[in-house]
PATORRO-650559 format. One record per residue (C-alpha): residue number from 1; residue in one letter; y, x, z. Coordinates in pm, whole numbers, padded with zeros to 5 digits. Layout:
# residues N
pos, code, py, px, pz
NUM, A, Y, X, Z
...
This chain:
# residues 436
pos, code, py, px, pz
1, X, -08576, -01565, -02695
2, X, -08324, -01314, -02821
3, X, -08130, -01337, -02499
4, X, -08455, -01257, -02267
5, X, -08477, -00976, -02492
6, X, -08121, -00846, -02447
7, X, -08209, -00909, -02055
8, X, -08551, -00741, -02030
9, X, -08404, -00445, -02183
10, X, -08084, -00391, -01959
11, X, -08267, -00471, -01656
12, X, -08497, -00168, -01825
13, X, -08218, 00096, -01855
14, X, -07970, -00009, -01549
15, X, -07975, 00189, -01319
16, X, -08273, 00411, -01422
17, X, -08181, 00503, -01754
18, X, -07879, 00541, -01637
19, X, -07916, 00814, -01379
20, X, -08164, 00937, -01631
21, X, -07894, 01029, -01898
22, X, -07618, 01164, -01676
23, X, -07939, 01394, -01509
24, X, -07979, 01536, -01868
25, X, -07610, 01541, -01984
26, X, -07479, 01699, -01650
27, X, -07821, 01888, -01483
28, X, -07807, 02107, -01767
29, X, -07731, 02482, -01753
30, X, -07421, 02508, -01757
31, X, -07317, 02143, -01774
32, X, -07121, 02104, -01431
33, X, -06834, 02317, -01321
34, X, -06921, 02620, -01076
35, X, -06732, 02415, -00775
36, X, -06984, 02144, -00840
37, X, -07274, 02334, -00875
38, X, -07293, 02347, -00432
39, X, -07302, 01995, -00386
40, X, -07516, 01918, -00615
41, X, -07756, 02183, -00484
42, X, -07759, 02006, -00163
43, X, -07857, 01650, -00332
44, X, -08209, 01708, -00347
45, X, -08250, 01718, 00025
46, X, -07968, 01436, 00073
47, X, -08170, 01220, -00173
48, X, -08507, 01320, 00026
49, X, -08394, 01237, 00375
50, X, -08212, 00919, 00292
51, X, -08450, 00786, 00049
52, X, -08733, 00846, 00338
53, X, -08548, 00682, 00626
54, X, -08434, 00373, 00368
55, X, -08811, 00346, 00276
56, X, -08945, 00335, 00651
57, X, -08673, 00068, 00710
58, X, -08763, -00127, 00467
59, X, -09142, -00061, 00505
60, X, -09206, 00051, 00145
61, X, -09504, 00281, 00201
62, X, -09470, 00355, -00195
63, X, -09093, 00461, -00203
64, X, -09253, 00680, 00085
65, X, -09522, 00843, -00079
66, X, -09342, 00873, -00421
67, X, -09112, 01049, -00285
68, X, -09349, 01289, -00074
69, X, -09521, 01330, -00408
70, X, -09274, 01459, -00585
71, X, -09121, 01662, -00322
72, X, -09503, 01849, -00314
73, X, -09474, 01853, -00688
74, X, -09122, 02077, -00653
75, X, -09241, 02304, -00392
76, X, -09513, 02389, -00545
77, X, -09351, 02504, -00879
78, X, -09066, 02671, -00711
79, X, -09302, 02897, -00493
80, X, -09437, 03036, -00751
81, X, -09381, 03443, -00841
82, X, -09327, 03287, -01251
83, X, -09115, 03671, -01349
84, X, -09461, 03893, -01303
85, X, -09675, 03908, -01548
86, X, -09978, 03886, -01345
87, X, -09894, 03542, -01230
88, X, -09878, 03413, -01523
89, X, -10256, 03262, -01492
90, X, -10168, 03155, -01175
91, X, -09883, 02960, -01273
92, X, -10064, 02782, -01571
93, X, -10306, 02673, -01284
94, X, -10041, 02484, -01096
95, X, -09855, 02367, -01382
96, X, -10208, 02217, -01498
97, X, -10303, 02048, -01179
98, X, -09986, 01914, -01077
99, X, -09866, 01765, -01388
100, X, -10174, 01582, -01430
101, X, -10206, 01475, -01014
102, X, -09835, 01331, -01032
103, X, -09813, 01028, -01276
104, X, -10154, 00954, -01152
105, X, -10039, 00921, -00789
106, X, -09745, 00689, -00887
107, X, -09955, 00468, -01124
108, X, -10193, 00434, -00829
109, X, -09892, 00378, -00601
110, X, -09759, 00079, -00841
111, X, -10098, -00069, -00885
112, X, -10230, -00102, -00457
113, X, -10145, -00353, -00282
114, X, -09827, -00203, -00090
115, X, -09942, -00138, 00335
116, X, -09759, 00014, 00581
117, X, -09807, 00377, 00635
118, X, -09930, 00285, 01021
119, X, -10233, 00126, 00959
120, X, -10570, 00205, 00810
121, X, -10518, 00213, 00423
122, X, -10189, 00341, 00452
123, X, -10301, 00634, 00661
124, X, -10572, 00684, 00447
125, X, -10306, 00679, 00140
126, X, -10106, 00974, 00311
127, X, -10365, 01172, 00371
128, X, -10485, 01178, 00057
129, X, -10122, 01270, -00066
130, X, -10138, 01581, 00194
131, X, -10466, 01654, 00077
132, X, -10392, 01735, -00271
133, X, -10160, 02073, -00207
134, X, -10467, 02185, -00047
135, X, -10658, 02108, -00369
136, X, -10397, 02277, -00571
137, X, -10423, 02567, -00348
138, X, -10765, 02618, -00351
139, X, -10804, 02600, -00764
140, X, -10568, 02857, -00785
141, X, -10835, 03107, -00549
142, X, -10940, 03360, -00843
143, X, -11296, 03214, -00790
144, X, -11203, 02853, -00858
145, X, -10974, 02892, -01169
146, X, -11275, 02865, -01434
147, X, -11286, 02492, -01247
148, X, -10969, 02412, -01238
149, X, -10905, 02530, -01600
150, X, -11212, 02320, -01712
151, X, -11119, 02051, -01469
152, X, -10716, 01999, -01606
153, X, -10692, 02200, -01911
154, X, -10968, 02113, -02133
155, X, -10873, 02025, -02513
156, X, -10988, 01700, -02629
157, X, -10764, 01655, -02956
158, X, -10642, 01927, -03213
159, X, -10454, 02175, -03025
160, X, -10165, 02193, -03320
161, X, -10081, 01807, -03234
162, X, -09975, 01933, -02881
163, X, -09808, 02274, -02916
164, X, -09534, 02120, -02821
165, X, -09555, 02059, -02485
166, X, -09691, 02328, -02221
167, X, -09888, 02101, -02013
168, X, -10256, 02069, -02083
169, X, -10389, 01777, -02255
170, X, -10502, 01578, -01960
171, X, -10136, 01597, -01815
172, X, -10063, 01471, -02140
173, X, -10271, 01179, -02153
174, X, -10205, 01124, -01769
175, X, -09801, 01103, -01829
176, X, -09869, 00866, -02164
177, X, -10139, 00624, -01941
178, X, -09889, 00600, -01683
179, X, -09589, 00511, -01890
180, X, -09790, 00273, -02103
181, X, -09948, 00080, -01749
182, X, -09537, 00083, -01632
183, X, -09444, -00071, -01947
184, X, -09676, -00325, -01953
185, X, -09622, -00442, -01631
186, X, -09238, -00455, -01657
187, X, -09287, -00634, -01958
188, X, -09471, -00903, -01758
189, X, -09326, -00902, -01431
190, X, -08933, -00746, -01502
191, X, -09019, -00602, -01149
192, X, -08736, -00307, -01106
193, X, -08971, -00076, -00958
194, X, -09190, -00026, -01265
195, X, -08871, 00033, -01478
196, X, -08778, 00289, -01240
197, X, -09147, 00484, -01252
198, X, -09088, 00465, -01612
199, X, -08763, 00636, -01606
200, X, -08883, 00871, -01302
201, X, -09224, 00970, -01529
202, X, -08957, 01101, -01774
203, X, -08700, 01321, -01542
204, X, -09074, 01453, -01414
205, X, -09174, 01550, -01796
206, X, -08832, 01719, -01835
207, X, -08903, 01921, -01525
208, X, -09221, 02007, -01613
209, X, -09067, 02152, -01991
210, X, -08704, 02290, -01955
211, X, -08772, 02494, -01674
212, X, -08829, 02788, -01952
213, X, -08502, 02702, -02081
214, X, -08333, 02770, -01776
215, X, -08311, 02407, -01644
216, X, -08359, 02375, -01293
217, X, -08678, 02157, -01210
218, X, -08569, 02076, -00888
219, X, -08269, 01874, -00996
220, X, -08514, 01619, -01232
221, X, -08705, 01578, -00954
222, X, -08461, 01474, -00745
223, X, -08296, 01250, -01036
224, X, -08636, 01131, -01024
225, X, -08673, 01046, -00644
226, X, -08274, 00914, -00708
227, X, -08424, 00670, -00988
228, X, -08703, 00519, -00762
229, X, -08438, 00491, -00458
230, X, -08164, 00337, -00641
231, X, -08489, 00059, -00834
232, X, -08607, 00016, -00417
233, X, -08263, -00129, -00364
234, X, -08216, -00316, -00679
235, X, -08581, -00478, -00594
236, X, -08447, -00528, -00253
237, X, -08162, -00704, -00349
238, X, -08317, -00902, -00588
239, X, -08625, -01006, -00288
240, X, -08329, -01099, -00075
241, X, -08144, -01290, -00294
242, X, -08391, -01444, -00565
243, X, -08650, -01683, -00501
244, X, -08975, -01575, -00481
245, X, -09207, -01825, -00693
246, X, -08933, -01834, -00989
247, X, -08710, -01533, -00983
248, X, -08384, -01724, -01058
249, X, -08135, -01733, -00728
250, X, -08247, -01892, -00418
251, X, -08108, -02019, -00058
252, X, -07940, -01695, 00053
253, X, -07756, -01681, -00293
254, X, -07686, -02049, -00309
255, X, -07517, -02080, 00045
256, X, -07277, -01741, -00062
257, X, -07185, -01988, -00358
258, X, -07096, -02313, -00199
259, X, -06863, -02092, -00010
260, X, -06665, -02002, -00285
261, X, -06656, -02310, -00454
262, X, -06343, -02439, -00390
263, X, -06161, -02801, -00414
264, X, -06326, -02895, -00761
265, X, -06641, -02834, -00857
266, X, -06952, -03033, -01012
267, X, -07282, -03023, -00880
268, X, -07655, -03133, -01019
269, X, -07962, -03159, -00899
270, X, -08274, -03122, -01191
271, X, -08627, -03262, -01155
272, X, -08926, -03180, -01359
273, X, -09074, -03569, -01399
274, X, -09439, -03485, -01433
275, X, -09435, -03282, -01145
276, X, -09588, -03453, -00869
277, X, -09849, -03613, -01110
278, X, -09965, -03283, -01212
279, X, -09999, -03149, -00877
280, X, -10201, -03465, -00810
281, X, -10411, -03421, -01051
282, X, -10447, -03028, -01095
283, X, -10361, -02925, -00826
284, X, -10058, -02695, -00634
285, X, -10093, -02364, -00806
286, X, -10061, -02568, -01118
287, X, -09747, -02726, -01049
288, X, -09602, -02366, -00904
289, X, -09681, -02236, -01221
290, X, -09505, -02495, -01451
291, X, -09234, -02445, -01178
292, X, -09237, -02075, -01243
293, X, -09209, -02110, -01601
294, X, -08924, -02403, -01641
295, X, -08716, -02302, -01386
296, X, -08616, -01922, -01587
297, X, -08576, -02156, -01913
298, X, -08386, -02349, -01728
299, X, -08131, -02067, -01581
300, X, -08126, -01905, -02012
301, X, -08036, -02264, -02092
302, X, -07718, -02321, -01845
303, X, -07428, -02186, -02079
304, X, -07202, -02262, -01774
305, X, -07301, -02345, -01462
306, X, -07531, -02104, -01200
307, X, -07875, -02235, -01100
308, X, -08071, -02245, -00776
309, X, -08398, -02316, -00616
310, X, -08329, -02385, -00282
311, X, -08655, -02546, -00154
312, X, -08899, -02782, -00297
313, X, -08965, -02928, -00625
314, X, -08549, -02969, -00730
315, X, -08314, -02735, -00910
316, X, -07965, -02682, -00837
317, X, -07676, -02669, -01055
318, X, -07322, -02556, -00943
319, X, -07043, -02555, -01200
320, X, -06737, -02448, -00986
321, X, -06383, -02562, -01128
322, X, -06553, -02819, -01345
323, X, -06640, -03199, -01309
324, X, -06896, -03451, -01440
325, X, -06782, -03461, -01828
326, X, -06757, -03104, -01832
327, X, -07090, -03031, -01721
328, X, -07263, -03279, -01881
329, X, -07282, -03111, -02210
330, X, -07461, -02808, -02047
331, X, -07677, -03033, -01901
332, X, -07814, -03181, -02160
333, X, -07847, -02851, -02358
334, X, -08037, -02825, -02047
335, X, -08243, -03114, -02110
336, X, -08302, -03085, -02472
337, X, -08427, -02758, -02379
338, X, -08689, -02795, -02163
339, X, -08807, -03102, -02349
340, X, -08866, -02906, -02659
341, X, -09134, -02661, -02445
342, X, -09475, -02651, -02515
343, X, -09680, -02575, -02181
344, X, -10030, -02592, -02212
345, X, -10325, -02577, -01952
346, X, -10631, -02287, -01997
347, X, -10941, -02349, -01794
348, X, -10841, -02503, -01457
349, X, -10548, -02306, -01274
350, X, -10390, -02086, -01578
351, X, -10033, -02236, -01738
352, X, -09934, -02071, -02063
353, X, -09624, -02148, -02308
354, X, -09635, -02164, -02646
355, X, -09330, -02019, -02756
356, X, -09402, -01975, -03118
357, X, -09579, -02180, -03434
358, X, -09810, -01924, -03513
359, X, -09979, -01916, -03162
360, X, -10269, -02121, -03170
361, X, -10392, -02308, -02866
362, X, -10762, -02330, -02794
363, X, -11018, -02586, -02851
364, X, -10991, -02682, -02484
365, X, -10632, -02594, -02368
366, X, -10442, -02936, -02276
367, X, -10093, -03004, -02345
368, X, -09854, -03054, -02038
369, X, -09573, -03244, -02135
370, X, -09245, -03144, -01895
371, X, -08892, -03374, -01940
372, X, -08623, -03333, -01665
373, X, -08448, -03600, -01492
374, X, -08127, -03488, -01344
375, X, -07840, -03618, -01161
376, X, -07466, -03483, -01151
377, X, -07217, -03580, -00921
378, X, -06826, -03397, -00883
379, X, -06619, -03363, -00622
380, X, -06327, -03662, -00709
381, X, -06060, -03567, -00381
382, X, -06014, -03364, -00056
383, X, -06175, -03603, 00102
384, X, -06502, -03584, -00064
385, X, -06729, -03361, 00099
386, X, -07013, -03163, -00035
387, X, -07294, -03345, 00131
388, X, -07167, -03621, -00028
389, X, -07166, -03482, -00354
390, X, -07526, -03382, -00302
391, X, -07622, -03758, -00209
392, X, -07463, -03893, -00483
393, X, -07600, -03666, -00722
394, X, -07934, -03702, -00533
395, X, -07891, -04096, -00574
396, X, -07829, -04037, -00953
397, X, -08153, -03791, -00987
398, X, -08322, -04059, -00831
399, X, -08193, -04348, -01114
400, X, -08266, -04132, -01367
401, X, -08614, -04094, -01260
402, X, -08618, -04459, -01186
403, X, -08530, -04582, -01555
404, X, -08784, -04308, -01718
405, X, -08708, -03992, -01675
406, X, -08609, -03739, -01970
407, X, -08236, -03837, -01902
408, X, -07893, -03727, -01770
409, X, -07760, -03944, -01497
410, X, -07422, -03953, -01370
411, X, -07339, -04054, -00967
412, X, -07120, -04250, -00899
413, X, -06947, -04185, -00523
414, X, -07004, -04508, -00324
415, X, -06718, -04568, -00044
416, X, -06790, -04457, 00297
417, X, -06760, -04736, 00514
418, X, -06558, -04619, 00860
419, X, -06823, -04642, 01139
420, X, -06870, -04836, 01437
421, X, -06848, -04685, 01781
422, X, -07187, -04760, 01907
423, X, -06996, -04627, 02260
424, X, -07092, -04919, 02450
425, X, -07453, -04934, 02313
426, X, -07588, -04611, 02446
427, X, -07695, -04521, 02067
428, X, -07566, -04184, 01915
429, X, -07459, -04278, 01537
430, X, -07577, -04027, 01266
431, X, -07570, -03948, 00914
432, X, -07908, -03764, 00783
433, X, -07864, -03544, 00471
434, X, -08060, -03469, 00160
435, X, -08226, -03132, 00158
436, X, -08088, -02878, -00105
């Protein structure tokens, strides 16, 4: 439990607290060299045109938006006359509108379903993004300020509980709804893109407040649009290399590993045993859920090796450099593990875990046993191959499940006898594999 913790929270801060912290530790007045100063002038639009073409390429109509969003956001604040006195009002007005218009365009982002910008609901989503400077524009007409002041800078709690900040209260409340919804969502999902809003709300809030102090807004915008860019290819990364159902390393990841693993290695192959009878019984999203919640325990429970879901209902275990004895011990950790779970079933599709004593279970919530049968097999010689390490450990998986399940099985390589040439018979002699 501690160790999800520990993960949950660096996934959290790398890399958006990250860029958030060198933002406010080098984006400060004064806090860079004068030779630097250039460059860094420049990153805003660097960050804007590559973020935008990285976003179309990868079809993330959100990264897109966000982005546009927040580039309105700057304009507007940096167009503004802020030195006369008589703009002052005027100012206030944009401040107002913005602030509040922002964190709820990238909590709306985060919560629609994502579409590409060229079709109907994605069009519609852009226009109503270029619709809002118009809004903004026409609440700050002289005739339309008694509306927009009533609209986005009403006071709805003590006014000495938010003299600290000089956005209105509805920005306020807009920039705390958003960062609770973000949190709450990372904390169920661990998706990178709602770490990175979270991170990008706050670079927004500090451009929104230290602008008086001589901070530059448009820098913490841009660390903002950095932040969401540099989450897009974490989440990327992570959709290209993790399987989709569980989240632990799939295919892609596994074939980069068996190419690495070198002349001894150990590999096993884990089964849940009531699988199948569950998805007989219950039915497919059922079994995809227990799936989805074993296989992470699973991956926090290998001290050693690295685990895979390649395809189907099996798990895969590689411990590189090690053989059968070695790995066994992680294996059964492995197996204790799991065993020790407490999965229960809520109404007729919904799969919870128990994970602590005071929880109670309802009335009508059934228990769902899950053991693991799994088979190991090693690599013995340079003449054992790696599909016949996954058949033997295959064949052991198989015993295992065979004798009862809720056991560790070791395979045992069975000679390969030398084939017949099947020349003179017309027949082409093959050897069919077991899917990993």
């Amino acid at each position: 439990m501690q160790s999800h913790l520990w993960k949950s929270i660096l996934a959290l801060i790398f890399p958006g607290g990250v860029i958030f912290l060198i933002a406010v530790g080098f984006l400060r007045p004064q806090g860079l060299p004068m030779w630097v100063q250039q460059p860094v002038a420049a990153l805003p639009y660097i960050v804007m045109v590559f973020g935008l073409i990285f976003s179309w390429y990868v079809a993330s109509s959100r990264m897109v938006l966000s982005l546009l969003v927040l580039a309105l956001a700057d304009r507007a604040l940096i167009i503004l006359p802020t030195t006369e006195p008589d703009q002052e009002t005027l100012r206030q007005t944009v401040v107002a509108v913005s602030s509040f218009l922002v964190p709820i365009n990238l909590l709306a982002f985060s919560i629609l379903k994502e579409d590409p910008l060229l079709t109907i609901r994605g069009l519609v989503r852009l226009l109503a993004v270029l619709v809002q400077p118009v809004l903004v524009f026409w609440l700050c007409l002289p005739g339309q300020r008694d509306l927009a002041a009533a609209l986005f800078a009403g006071t709805y709690i003590p006014s000495v509980l938010t003299e600290w900040t000089q956005i209105p209260q509805p920005a306020l409340f807009a920039f705390v709804m958003a960062l609770l919804l973000h949190g709450i969502r990372f904390a169920l999902h661990r998706d990178p893109l709602e770490g990175g809003a979270i991170w990008a709300l706050l670079a927004i809030f500090v451009a929104y407040h230290m602008s008086r102090y001589g901070w530059q807004s448009t820098n913490f915008f841009m660390a903002a649009g950095l932040i969401l860019f540099a989450t897009l290819l974490q989440y990327c990364h992570r959709q290209t290399y993790r399987d989709e159902l569980t989240g632990i390393p799939g295919r892609l990841a596994y074939d980069e590993a068996i190419g690495q693993l070198g002349k001894r290695f150990a590999l096993a192959i884990i089964g849940i045993d009531q699988l199948t009878q569950y998805a007989n019984v219950h039915g497919k999203p059922v079994s995809e859920q227990i799936l989805k919640h074993i296989a992470p325990r699973v991956m926090a429970a290998c001290s050693v090796g690295q685990v895979y879901r390649t395809t189907g209902e099996e798990l895969t275990v590689l411990f590189p450099g090690k053989s059968n004895t070695e790995a066994l011990s992680s294996l059964d950790a492995i197996r204790k593990s799991i065993e020790a779970t407490s999965l229960f079933l809520r109404g007729r599709d919904r799969v919870w875990e128990k994970e602590r004593t005071t929880q109670k279970t309802g009335s009508r919530d059934q228990a769902l046993p899950v053991t693991l049968s799994i088979g190991v097999a090693e690599k013995v010689n340079d003449n054992t191959t790696l599909t016949l390490v996954i058949k033997t450990a295959y064949r052991a998986l198989y015993e295992a499940k065979g004798i009862g399940g809720n056991v560790v099985k070791r395979g045992v390589e069975e000679a390969v006898p030398a084939r017949r040439s099947l020349a003179g018979s017309g027949k082409a002699a093959s050897i069919s594999e077991y899917g990993t």
